[in-house]
N, C-alpha and C positions, 0 to 999 in steps of 0.2 A: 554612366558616370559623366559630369558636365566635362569637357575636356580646356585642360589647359588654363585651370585654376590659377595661376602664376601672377603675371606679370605683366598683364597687357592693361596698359594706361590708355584713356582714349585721348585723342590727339583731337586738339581746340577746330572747332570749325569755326569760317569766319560770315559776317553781318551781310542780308541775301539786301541787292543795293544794284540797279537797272542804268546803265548809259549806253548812250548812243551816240557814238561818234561820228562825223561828219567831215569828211579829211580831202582836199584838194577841188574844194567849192560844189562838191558832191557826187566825187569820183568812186569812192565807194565806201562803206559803213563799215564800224564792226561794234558787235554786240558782248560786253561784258556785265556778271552776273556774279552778286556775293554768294558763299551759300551763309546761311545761319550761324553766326556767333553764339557759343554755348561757355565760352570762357569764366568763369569765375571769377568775380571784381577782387582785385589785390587793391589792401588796405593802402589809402592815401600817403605821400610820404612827400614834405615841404623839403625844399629846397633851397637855399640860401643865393646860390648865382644862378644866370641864365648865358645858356650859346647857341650858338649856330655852327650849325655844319657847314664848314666848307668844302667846295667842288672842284673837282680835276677837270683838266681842260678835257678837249675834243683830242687831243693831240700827247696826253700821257699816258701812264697808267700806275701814276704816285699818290696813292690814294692815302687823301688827307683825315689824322685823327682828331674827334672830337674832344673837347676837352670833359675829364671825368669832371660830374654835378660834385659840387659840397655835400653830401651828405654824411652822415653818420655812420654809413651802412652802404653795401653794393646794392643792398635793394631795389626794385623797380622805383623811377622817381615819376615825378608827376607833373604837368606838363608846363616846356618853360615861355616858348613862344606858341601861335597860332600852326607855326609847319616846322619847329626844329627843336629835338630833344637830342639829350646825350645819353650813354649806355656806359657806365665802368665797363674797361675791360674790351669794348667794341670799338670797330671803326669803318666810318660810311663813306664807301665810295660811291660817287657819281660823274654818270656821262654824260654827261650835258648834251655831247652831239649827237648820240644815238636815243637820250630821252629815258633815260634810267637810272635807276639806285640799288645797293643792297647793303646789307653791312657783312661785316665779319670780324672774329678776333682779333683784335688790335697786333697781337705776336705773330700773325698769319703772315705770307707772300698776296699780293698781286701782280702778276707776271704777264705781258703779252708776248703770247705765243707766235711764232710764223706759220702763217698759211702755205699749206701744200699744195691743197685742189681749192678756189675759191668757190666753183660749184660744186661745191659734194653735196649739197642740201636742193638742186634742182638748176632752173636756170636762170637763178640770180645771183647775187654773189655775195659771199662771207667780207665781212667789213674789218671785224676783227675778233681774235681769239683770248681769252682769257681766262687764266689756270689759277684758283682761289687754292694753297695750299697752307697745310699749319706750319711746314719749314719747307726749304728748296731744296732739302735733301730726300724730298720724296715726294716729287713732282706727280708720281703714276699713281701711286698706292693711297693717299689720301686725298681730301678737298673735293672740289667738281668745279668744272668750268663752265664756262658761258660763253657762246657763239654770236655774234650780231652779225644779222642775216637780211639783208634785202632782197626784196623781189617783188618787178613790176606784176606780175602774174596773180599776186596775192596767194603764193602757196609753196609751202615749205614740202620736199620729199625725203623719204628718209626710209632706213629698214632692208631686208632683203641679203643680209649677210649674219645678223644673229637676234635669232627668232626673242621675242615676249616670253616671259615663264610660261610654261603650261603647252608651248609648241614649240616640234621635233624640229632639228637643228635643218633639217636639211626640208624645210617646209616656210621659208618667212618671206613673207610678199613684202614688196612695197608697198608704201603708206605712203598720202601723199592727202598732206592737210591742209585746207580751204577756204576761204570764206566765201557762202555761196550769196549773191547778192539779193537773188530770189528768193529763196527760203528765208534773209537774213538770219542766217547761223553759221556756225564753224561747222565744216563736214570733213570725214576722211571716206577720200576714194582707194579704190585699188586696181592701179592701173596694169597692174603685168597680173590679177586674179586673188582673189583672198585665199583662206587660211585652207579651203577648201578646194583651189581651183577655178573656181567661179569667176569671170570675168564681168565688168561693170560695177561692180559689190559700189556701192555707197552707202555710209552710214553718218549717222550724228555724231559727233565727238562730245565726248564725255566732257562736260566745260564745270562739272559739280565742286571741284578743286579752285581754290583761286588765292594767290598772295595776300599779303597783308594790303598791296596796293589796288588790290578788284581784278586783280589780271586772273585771266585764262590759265592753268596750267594743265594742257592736255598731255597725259603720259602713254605711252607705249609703242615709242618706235623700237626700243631696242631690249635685250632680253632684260631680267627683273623690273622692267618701268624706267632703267635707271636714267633715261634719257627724256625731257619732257619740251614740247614749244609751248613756249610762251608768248601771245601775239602783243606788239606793243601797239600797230595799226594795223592793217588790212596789206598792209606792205611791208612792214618792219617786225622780223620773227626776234627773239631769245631760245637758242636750244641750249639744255642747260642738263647739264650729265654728272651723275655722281659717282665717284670712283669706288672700287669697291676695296675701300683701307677699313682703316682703324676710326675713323668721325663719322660723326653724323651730318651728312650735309643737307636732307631734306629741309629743316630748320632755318640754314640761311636762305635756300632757295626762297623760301617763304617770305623773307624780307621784301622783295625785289618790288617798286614801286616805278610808276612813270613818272617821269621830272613834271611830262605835261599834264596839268591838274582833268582837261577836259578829256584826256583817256580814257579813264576810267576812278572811280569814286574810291578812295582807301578808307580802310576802319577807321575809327578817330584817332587820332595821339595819343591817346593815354593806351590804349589796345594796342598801336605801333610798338611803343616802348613795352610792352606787356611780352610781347611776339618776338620781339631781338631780346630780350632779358630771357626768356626764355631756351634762346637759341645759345644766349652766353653760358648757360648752362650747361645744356646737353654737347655743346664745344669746350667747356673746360674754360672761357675767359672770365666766368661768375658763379660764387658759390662753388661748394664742395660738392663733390659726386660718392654716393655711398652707394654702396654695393654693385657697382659697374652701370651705375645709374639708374637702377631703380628709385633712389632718392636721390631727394640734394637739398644742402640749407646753406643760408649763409646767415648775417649776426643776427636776423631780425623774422626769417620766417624757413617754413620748411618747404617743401614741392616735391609732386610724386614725380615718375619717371617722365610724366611728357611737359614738368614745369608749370602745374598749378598749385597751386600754395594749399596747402593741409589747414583748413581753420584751425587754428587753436593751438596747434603742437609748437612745442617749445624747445627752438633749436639748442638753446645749450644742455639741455640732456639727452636730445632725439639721436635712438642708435636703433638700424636695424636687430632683429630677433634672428640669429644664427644660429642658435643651439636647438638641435630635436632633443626630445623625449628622452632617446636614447645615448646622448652624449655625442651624437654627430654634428658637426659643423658644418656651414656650404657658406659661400661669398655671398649669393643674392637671395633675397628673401621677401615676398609682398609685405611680409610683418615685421612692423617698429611700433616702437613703444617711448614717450620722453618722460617717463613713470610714473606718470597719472594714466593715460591713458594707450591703450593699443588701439593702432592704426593700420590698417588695410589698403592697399593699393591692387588694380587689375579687380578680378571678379565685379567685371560691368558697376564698378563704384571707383570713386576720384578720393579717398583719404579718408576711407569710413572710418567709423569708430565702432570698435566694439562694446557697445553698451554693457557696462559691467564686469568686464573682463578685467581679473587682476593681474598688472604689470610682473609683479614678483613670483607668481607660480605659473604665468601663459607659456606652454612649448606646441609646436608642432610635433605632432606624433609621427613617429617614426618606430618602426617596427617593421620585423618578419615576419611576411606571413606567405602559404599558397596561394597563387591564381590558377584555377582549375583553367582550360582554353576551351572556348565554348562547340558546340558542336559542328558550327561550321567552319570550325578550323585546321581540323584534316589532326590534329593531335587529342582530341575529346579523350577524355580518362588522362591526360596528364596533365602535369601543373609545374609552372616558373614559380621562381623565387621575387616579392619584391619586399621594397623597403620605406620609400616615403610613402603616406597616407595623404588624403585631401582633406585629412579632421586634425582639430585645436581643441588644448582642454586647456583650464585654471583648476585652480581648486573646488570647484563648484560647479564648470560648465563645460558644456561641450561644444564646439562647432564645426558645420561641414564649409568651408570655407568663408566665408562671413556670415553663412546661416546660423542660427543658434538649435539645436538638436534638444527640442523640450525634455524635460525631466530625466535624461541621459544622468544612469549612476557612472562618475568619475572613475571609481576604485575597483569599479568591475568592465569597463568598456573597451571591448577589443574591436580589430579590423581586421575581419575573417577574406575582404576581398570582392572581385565580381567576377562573373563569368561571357559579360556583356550579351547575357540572356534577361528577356526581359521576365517578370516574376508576372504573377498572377494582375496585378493592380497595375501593370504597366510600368513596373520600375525594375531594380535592381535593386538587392540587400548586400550592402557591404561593410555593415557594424553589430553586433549586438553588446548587452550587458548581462547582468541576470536575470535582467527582469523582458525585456524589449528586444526587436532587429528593427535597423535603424539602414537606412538605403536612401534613394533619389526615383522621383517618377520620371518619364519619358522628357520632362520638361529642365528635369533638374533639380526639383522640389522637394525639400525631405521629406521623407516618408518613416513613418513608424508604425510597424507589426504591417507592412506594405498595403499603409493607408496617406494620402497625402497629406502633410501639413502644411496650411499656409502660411508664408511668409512674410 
């Protein structure tokens, strides 16, 4: 069975875009790299006024708000100057002296922290600390902060006290990340041995991630990724950590631009504002959040869970689908409907529609049924109890999660289950009717009378 049908929105990559920095009459390089913008153009929307952001000194950290655009609507707006837009709801701090931007929720803190060890990142030294939170009364538990880090050395270290997901607590090397002049790339070396022991290990840093501004964002010094540098020169780091509350902070991080234009190259402004509207979202400063954010709309358009706008659905009637088959309710659901049409989110699509699907009889099925445990599961001959299915019916139709299940009878189609044994055809059968069994091949593919159909 495909696993994890649910909920998984894909998250916008950004426009692949090559500079080459040249920093202290040619002291040394660094190299930043877009990856691919796959974003979905959000419809135009005019503007009546235009502003400018303004900038906090080198010396505060009273980070000044933009004035909200005129519009009609919190809507993404469209662009007012050559380098400055405003964002309802948002507000853009910049440091002029360290050479950086981000935004965040206009209700949020920016607070500088005091420094304890100014080398904790190696042997240069922390400039300053600063703690993005939604209120000051939970400085630890939500937001994430941002470290400005210099170092003559060109190399940030970090690690070594709690490991990356995936490695034993008591196994985490140092990291300790580079720019190597020769190669021209970012490298992380391991200087006390890698994950394995091994001494010398050097590897490429993964640089495939980058801001809305072209920046680097190399993740994994510390456990879940939560910790990432971001190079601003070849000298000047961002480490930048997300706490592990109640927000999403990956989102803002994403903002983070260089003041200096010859950095590195940002998406264009109307994608800027695309990327902080988006983040106003999944922070709560724009637009509604439905089902713990699988959706969100606000007066003029809808957006799945990672804030790309649903063509077509029409926010004053768009509600998530809660109810199964069986009268069960659950908070999150891939399925909404604004009662023309049913809309899908996750299953490797951005706000599908299901073609034909009628609003007023669509449920998720839900049912009892056995799982037999397959034989190499040490229980072979018994069987759990489960209850959600990965199939949707209307009155006419059937589907395996956005798949449509050809000539599937409604009134007779049950979900007998799998035993994550593959069948004869290379699948698994986990529906029949009266007439059919109805399963997925090795790929995912439905299958009927375990023959594959195409999709």
């Amino acid at each position: 069975m495909t696993p994890n049908k649910g909920f998984i929105g894909l998250g916008a990559l950004i426009a692949i875009v090559l500079a080459v920095i040249v920093v202290g009459g040619g002291a040394y390089y660094v190299m930043h790299q877009n990856a691919a913008s796959t974003q979905p153009t959000y419809p135009d929307i005019s503007t009546t006024q235009q502003t400018s952001p303004q900038q906090t000194t080198n010396t505060s950290v009273q980070a000044t708000t933009n004035a909200a655009v005129t519009t009609p609507t919190s809507a993404p707006v469209s662009t007012q100057t050559q380098s400055s837009f405003a964002v309802a709801g948002m507000t853009k701090y910049t440091d002029a002296d360290f050479g950086f931007s981000f935004w965040y929720p206009s209700s949020w803190t920016v607070t500088q922290k005091s420094v304890s060890n100014a080398t904790s990142y190696g042997s240069g030294t922390i400039q300053k600390v600063l703690q993005i939170n939604p209120s000051q009364g939970t400085p630890n538990y939500d937001g994430f902060s941002i470290t400005e880090y210099g170092s003559a050395d060109m190399s940030v270290t970090a690690g070594g006290g709690n490991c990356p997901a995936g490695n034993a607590e008591n196994n985490c090397p140092v990291q300790k990340i580079y720019f190597d002049t020769a190669a021209h790339t970012w490298m992380i070396a391991y200087p006390q041995g890698d994950y394995n022991g091994v001494m010398g290990t050097k590897v490429a840093a993964n640089v495939s991630t980058n801001t809305m501004g072209g920046l680097h964002l190399i993740n994994g010094l510390t456990r879940f990724n939560d910790t990432g540098v971001i190079p601003l020169s070849a000298k000047n780091f961002l480490v930048v950590t997300s706490f592990a509350g109640s927000v999403t902070a990956d989102p803002l991080i994403q903002t983070i631009v260089a003041t200096d234009p010859a950095v590195a190259t940002p998406v264009s402004v109307t994608q800027q504002q695309q990327i902080v509207y988006k983040a106003a979202l999944k922070d709560g400063a724009g637009g509604t959040s439905l089902d713990n954010g699988t959706w969100y709309k606000d007066n003029q358009y809808v957006y799945d869970g990672q804030g790309n706008v649903v063509a077509g659905a029409n926010p004053a009637t768009f509600a998530p689908i809660n109810t199964f088959s069986d009268g069960y309710t659950t908070t999150i659901s891939p399925f909404a409907t604004d009662g023309v049409h049913i809309y899908a989110t996750g299953f490797g699509s951005s706000g599908a529609v299901l073609q034909g699907a009628d609003p007023a009889t669509f449920v998720r099925i839900r049912q009892v049924y056995q799982i037999p445990y397959s034989q190499t599961s040490g229980k072979y001959g018994q069987s759990f109890t489960s209850y959600d299915t990965t199939y949707e019916k209307d009155k006419s139709h059937v589907w395996d999660g956005i798949k449509l299940v050809p000539n599937a009878d409604v009134n007779t189609f049950v979900v007998t289950g799998n035993t994550t044994q593959l069948n004869a055809a290379g699948g698994i059968t986990l529906a029949h009717d009266a007439n059919h069994t109805y399963g997925e091949d090795i790929k995912g593919n439905v299958t009927v009378d375990g023959v594959t159909v195409q999709q």
